[in-house]
C-alpha positions as CSV (number, residue, x, y, z in Angstrom):
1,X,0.0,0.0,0.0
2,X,1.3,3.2,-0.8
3,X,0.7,4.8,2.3
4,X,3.9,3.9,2.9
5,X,5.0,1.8,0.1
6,X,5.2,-1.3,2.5
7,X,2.4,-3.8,3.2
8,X,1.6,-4.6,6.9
9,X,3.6,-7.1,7.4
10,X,6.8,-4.4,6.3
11,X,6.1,-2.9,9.1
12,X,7.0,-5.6,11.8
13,X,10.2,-7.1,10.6
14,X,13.7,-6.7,9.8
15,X,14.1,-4.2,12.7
16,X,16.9,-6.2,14.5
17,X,18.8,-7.6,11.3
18,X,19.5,-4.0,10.6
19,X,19.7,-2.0,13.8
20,X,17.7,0.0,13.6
21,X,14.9,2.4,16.7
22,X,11.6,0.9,16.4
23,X,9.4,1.5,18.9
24,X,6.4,-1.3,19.1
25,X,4.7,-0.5,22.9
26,X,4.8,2.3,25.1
27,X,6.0,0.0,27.7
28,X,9.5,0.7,25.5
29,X,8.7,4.1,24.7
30,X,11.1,6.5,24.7
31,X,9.7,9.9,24.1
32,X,12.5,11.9,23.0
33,X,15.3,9.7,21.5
34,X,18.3,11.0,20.2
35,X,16.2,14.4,19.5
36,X,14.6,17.7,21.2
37,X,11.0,17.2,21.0
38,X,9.0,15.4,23.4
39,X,6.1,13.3,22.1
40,X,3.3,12.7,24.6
41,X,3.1,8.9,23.0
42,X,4.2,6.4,19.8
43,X,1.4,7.1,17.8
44,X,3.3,9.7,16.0
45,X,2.2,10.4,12.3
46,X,4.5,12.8,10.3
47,X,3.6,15.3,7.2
48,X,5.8,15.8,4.5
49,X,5.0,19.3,3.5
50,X,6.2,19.9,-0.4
51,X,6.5,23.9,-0.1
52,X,7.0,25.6,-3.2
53,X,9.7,24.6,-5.8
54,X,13.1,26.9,-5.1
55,X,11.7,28.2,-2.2
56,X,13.5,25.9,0.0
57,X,10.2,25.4,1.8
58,X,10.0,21.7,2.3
59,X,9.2,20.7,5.7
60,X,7.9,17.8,7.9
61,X,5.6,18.2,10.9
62,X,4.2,15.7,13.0
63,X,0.9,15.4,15.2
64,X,-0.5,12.9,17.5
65,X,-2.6,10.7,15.5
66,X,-4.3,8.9,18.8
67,X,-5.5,13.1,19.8
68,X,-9.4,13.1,19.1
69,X,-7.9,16.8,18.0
70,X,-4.3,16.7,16.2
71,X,-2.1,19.7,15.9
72,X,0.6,19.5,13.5
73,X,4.0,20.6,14.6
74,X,7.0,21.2,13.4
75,X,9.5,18.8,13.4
76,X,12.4,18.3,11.1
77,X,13.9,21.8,11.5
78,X,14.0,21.5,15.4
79,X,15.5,18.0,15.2
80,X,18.1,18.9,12.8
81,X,19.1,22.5,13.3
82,X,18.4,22.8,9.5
83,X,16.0,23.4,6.8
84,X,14.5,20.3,5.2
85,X,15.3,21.5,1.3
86,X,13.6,22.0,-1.7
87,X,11.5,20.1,-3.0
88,X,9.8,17.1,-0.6
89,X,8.9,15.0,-2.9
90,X,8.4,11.6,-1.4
91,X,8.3,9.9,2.5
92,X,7.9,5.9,3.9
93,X,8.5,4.4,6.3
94,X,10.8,1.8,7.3
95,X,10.8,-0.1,10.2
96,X,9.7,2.3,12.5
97,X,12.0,4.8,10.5
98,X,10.9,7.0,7.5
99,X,12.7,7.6,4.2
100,X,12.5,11.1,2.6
101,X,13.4,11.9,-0.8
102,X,14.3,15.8,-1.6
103,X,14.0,16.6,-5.5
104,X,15.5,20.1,-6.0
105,X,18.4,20.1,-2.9
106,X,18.6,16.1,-4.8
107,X,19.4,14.0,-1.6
108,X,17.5,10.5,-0.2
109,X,17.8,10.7,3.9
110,X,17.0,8.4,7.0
111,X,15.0,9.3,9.5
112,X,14.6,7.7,13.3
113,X,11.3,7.6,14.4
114,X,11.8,10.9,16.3
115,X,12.3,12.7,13.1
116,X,16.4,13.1,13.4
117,X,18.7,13.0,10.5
118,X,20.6,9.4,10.7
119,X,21.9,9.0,7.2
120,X,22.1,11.0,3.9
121,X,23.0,10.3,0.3
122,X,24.0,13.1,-1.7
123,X,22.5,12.7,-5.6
124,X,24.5,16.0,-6.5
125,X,27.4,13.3,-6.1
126,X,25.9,11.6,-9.2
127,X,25.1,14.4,-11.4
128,X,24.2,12.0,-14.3
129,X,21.5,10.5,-12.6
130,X,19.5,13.6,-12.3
131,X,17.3,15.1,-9.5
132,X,15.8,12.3,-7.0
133,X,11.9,11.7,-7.1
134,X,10.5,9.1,-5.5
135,X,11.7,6.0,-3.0
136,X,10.7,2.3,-1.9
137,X,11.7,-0.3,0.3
138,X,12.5,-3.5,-0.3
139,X,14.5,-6.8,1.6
140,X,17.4,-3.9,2.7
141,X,17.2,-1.9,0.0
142,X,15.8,1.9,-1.0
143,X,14.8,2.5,-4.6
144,X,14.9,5.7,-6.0
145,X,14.1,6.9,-9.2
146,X,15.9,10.4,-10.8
147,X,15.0,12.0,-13.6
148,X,17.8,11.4,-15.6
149,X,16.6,8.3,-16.3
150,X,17.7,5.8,-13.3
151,X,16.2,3.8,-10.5
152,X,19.2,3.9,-8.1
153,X,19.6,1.6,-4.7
154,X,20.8,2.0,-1.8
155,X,21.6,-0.5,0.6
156,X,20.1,0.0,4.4
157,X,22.4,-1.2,7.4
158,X,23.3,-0.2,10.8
159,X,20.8,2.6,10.4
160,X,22.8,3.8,7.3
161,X,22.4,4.8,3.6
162,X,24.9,3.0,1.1
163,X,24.4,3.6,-2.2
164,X,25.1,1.0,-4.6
165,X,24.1,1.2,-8.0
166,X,22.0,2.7,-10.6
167,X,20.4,1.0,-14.2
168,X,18.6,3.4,-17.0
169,X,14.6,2.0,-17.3
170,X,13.5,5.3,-19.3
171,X,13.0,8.7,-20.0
172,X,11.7,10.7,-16.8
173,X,10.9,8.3,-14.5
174,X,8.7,9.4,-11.5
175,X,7.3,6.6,-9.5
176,X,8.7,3.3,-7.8
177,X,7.1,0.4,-6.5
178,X,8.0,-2.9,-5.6
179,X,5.5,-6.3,-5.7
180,X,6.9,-10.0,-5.9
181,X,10.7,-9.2,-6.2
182,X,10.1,-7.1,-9.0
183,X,10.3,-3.1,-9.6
184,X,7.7,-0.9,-11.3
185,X,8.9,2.6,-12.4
186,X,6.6,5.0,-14.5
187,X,8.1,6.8,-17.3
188,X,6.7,10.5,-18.0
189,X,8.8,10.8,-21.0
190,X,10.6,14.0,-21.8
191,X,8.1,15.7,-23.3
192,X,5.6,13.8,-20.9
193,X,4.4,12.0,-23.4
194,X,5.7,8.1,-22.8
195,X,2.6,5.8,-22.0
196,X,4.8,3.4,-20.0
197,X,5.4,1.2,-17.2
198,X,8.7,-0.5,-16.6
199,X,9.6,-3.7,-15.1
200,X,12.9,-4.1,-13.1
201,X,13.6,-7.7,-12.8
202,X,14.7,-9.3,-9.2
203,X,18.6,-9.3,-10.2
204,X,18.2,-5.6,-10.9
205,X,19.2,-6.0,-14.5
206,X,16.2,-7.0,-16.7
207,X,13.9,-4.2,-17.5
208,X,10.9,-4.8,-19.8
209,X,7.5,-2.6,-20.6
210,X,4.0,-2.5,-20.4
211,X,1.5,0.1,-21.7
212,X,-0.4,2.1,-19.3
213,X,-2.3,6.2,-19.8
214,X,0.0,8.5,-21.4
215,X,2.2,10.6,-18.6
216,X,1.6,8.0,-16.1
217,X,2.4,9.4,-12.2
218,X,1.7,6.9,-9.4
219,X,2.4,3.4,-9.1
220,X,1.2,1.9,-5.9
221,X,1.0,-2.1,-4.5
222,X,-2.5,-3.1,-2.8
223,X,-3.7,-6.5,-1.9
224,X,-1.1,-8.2,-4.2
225,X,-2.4,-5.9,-7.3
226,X,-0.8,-3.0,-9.0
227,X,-2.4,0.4,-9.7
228,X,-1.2,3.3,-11.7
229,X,-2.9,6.4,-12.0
230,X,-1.8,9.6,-13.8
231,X,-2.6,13.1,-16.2
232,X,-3.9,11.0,-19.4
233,X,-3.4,12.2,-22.6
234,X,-6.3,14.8,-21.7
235,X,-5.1,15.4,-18.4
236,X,-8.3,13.9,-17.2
237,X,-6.7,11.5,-14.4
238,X,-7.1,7.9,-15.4
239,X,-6.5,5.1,-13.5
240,X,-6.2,1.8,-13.4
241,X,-4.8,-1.9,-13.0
242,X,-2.2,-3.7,-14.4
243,X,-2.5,-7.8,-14.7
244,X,0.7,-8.8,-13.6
245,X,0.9,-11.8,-15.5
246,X,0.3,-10.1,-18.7
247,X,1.1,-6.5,-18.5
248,X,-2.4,-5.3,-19.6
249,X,-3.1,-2.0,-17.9
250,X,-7.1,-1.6,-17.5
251,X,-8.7,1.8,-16.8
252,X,-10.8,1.7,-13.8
253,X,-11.9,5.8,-13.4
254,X,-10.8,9.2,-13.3
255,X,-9.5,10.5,-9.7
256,X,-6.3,12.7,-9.1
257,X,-5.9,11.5,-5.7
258,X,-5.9,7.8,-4.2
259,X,-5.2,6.8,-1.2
260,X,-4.8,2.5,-0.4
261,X,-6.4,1.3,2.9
262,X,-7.3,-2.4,3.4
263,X,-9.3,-3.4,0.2
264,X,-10.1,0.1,-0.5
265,X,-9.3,2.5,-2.5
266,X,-10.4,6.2,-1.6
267,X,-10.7,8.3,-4.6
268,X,-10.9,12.4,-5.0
269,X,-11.3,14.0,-8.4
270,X,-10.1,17.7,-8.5
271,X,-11.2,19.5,-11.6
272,X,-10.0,23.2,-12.2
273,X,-11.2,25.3,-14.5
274,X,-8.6,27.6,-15.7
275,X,-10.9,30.2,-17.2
276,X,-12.3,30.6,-14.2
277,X,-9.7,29.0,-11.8
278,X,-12.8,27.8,-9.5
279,X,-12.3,23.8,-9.3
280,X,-14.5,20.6,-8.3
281,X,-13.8,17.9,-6.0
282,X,-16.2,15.1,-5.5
283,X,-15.0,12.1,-3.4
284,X,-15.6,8.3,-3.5
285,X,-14.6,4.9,-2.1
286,X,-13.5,1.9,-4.7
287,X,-13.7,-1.9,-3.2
288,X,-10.9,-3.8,-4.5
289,X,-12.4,-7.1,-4.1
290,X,-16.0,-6.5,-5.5
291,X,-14.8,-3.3,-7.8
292,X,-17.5,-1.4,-6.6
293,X,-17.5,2.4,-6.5
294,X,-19.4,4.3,-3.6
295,X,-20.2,8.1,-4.2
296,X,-21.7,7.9,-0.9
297,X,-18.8,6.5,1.6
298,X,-17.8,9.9,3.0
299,X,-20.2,11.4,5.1
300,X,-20.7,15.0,6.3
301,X,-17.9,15.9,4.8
302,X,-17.1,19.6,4.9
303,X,-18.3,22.4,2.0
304,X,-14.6,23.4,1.3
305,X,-13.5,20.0,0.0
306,X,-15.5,20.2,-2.7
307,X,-14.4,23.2,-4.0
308,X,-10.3,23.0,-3.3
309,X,-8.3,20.8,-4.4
310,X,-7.2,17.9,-3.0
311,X,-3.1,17.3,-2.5
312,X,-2.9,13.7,-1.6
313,X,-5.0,11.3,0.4
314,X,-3.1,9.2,3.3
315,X,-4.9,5.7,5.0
316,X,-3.4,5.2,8.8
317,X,-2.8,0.9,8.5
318,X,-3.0,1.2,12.5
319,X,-6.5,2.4,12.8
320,X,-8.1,3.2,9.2
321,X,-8.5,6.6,9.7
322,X,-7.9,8.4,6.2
323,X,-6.6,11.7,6.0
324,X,-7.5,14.2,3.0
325,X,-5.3,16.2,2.7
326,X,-5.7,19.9,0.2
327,X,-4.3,22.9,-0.9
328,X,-4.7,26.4,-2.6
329,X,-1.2,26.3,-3.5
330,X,-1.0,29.6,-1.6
331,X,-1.6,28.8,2.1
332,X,-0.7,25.8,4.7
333,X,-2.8,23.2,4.0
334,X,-5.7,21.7,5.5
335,X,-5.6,18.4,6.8
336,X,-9.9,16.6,6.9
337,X,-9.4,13.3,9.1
338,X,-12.4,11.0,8.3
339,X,-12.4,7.8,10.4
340,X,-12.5,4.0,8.9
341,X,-16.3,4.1,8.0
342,X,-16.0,7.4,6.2
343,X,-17.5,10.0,8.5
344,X,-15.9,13.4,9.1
345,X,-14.2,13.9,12.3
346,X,-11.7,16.6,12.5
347,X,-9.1,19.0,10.7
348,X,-6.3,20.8,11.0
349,X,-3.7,22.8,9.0
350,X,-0.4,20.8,8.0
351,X,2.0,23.3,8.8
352,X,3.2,24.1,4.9
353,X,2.4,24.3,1.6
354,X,1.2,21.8,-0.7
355,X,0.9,18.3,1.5
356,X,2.6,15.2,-0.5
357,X,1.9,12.7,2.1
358,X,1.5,11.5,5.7
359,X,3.3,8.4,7.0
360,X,2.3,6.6,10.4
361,X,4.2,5.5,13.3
362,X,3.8,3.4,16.8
């Protein structure tokens, strides 16, 4: 699931092969760490602000998650002495860790659980790769794809960053995801206008192609299937899923925003009007088992969704809570938690500008 990139089970293991702070039970809770801030509990859940591109306006705040009314604070800069970067572009987590990747300042960092700075991996050291985009996890590894054309990986140990190597799947790639030993990148294109998914073998070598919507964005892993959304060739936000036996992509809807719980998928479709700049949102819930869609899942849901546009839509595994997340590409923005059965609950502002994601810890 692409709440984190990680299924479940991710979550639980490999903590002791590689060293590194997890924090499973308060009974072991340290609420500090290595850092300044003092967390009143584990059920920490961090934002990954984007900001505005050159700005140097990233940042990552955190709130409580377990508060029937969250707060987000700020969190990396008061860890770390030191401004995020520009652009945040992607966030997992890792064994009670997270994984950030920074486009513009172009570096992949590890994160303890407390939000400090363990490890970094300067991309500027590999010019030819190009800027960093997005990450992955997989069996001690981080993916990252770079616009120059790479997935890159690096190996995770000790609560460090290695990197290792890099192999050319494309033109633009901008999403990574990893299901059954196997990669899946999406390739924009240069002029954004490739229509194609590649496959990265299990030795890391072998890269073959499949044919999704033209300038495809998202890749994500759910219940053993893979979906891919994107602009579309009309920039009308197809999406869809691909048969992993054969390759075949299927177009399941329209939605610029999904976000993977268990067996659903919660849709928003934000539609702007640019002679009027005025946009539409409308919100749903698709069932990955029956392929159902249900207009009606989110309930009392506040008047300003439906007329801002939603940033990215975040699915807590520990509870079910999903978090909608939008922005006016102006001002902080707002953070609408709905709780597992769809109705309204709370919001707050995220801190920043332009929300990419929210990843969840305990």
């Amino acid at each position: 699931m692409k709440f984190s990139k990680l299924t479940l089970a991710s979550l639980a293991v490999l903590s002791l092969a590689f060293g590194l702070t997890s924090c499973s039970s308060d009974d072991s809770w340290d609420n500090t760490g290595d850092g300044k801030i003092a967390f009143t509990n584990s059920s920490r859940a961090f934002i990954l602000n984007e900001g505005s591109m050159n700005k140097n306006n990233s940042s990552i705040y955190y709130f409580d998650w377990s508060s029937t009314s969250p707060k987000a604070t700020e969190l990396y800069q008061t860890q770390n002495g030191r401004l995020l970067g520009d652009t945040g572009n992607d966030i997992i987590t890792v064994d009670g860790n997270v994984v950030v990747a920074v486009n513009v300042s172009n570096y992949v960092a590890l994160l303890d659980g407390y939000g400090v700075e363990k490890s970094r991996i300067s991309f500027e050291s590999y010019k030819n790769l190009g800027q960093v985009r997005s990450v992955c996890y997989s069996n001690g590894y981080v993916y990252a794809t770079s616009y120059g054309g790479y997935v890159s990986r690096m190996q995770l140990r000790n609560g460090k960053l290695t990197y290792v190597d890099s192999l050319r799947v494309g033109d633009r790639p901008e999403d990574v995801e990893t299901l059954g030993g196997k990669l899946y990148v999406t390739l924009q294109g240069q002029n954004y206008n490739d229509n194609r998914l590649a496959t990265v073998a299990s030795d890391f070598k072998t890269v073959t192609y499949s044919t999704v919507m033209q300038d495809p964005v998202h890749v994500t892993a759910c219940d053993g299937k893979l979906y891919v959304n994107g602009y579309g060739a009309s920039y009308d936000n197809p999406w869809g899923v691909v048969d992993l036996t054969t390759g075949k992509y299927t177009e399941i809807g329209h939605a610029s925003a999904l976000g993977f719980g268990k067996g659903i998928i919660y849709l928003a479709n934000s539609v702007t009007d640019w002679s009027t700049y005025k946009t539409s949102t409308t919100l749903s819930a698709y069932n990955t088992t029956t392929g159902d869609t249900d207009t009606a899942f989110f309930k009392n849901v506040p008047s300003q969704i439906a007329t801002t546009s939603v940033y990215s839509i975040s699915v807590n595994p520990f509870d079910g809570k999903i978090y909608i997340a939008t922005s006016d590409y102006m001002s902080d923005g707002i953070v609408y938690v709905f709780n597992a059965q769809g109705n309204y609950e709370s919001s707050f502002t995220s801190g920043g500008l332009n929300p990419h994601a929210i990843v969840f810890l305990k």
